[in-house]
N, C-alpha and C positions, 0 to 999 in steps of 0.2 A: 504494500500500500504506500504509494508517495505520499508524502508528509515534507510542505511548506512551512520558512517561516512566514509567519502571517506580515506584510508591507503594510503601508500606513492606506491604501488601496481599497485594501481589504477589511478594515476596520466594520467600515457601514454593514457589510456582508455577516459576520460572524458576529455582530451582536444584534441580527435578522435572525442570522441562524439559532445561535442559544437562546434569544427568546421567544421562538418559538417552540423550538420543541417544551421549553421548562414552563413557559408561560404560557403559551400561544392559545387565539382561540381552539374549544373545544374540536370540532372539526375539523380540526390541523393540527393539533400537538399528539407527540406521540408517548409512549408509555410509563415513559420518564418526568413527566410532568410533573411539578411543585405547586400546580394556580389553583389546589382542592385547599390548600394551607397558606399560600404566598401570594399576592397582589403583585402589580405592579409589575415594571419589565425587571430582569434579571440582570443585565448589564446595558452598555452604550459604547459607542465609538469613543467618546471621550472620557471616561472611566477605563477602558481597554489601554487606551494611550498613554495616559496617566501611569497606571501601571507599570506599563511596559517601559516607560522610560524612567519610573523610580527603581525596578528590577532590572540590573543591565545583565544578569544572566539568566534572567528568566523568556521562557518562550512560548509563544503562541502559535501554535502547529495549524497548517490548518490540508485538510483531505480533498484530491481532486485526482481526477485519475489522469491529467495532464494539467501542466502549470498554467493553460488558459480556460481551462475548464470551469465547468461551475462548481461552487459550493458546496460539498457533500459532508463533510464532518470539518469540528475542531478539537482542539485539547490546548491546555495551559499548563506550563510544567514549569517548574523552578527549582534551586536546591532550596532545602529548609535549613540544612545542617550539612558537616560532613559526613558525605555518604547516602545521604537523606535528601531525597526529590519530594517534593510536594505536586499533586495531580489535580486538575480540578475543571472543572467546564468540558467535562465528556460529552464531547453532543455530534453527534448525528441526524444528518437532516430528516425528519417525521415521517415522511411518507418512504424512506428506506427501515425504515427499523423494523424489528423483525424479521432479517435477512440475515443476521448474525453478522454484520459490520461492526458493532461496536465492540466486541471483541476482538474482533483483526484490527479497530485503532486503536483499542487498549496499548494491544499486544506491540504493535510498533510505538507507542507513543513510548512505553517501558522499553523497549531497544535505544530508543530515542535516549533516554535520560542514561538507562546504562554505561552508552559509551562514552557517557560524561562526567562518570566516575562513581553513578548511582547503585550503592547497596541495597536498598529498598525506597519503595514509592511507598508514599503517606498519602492520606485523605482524609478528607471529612463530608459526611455525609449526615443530611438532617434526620436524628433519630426514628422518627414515624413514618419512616421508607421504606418499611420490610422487604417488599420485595425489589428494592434498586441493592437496599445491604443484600441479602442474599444472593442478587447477581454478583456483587462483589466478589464474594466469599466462594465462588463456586470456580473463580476467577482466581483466588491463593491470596484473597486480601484478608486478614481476621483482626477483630475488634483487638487496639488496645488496653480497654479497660478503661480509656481517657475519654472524658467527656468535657465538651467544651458548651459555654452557654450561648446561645441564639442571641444577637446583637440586633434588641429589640429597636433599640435609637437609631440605627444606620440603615437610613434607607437604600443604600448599594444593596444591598440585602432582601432589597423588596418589603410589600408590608408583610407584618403577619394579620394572619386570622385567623389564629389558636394562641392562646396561652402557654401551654404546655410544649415550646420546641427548644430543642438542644440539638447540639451536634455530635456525632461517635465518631472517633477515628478510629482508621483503620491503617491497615501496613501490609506490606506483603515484601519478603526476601526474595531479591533476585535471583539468577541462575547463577550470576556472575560474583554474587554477594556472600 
């Protein structure tokens, strides 16, 4: 699977892409969706940007099956620590899912971080996700035990519309690690 870094181009596209599948209307988002708990779009061109340019080794992958192609997945990867990649904004475009792709850009996005000296990928996933954690997990990612609180104040985060959200992380050991 090729895997781009994402240009400043591409920005408008991939925060299309993640909020729709996470947020999107009903009849277009796919199985991964967060908008039964979370309001509001998930990210933006200029929070991406932002980011991007306070993380200077962090990367924004983005999936096309030629470099002028359309949009079809992205991923956000950065180191957390030594050894330690942080994963986040797994998204694949809605109406592919369930074709078993987001597995194959798992799978490269971890080759990805690996050969950048990654021991294990980290994540966090909003606790009330049974079954996105269980994809996880079936995937070699298992709870730490660490739970983080839901950053009810920061709307980067979307609204909530539950009380009750926290975050799990999760880890999974490389091949390489």
């Amino acid at each position: 699977m090729p895997l781009y870094p994402a240009v400043q181009d591409d920005l408008i596209a991939v925060a299309g892409l993640v909020n729709s599948a996470y947020r999107g209307e009903s009849s277009r988002r796919g199985w991964t969706t967060e908008a039964d708990y979370l309001g509001g779009q998930r990210t933006d061109p200029e929070t991406l940007r932002r980011d991007l340019a306070a993380q200077a080794d962090a990367a924004l992958l983005v999936w096309r099956d030629d470099p002028d192609g359309p949009l079809l997945g992205a991923v956000w990867l950065e180191p957390a620590e030594p050894g330690v990649w942080y994963l986040g904004m797994l998204t694949v475009r809605p109406d592919l899912q369930d074709r078993r792709l987001g597995r194959t850009l798992l799978h490269a996005a971890e080759a990805f971080a690996e050969r950048r000296g990654a021991r294990s990928i980290r994540m966090t996933v909003v606790s009330i996700r049974d079954t996105l954690v269980a994809w996880y997990r079936r995937r070699g990612y298992d709870p730490t035990g660490e739970t983080r609180p839901f950053p009810y104040d920061d709307e980067r985060f979307g609204e909530p519309l539950r009380d009750d959200l926290a975050f799990i992380v999760l880890e999974k050991a490389l091949p390489g690690g």
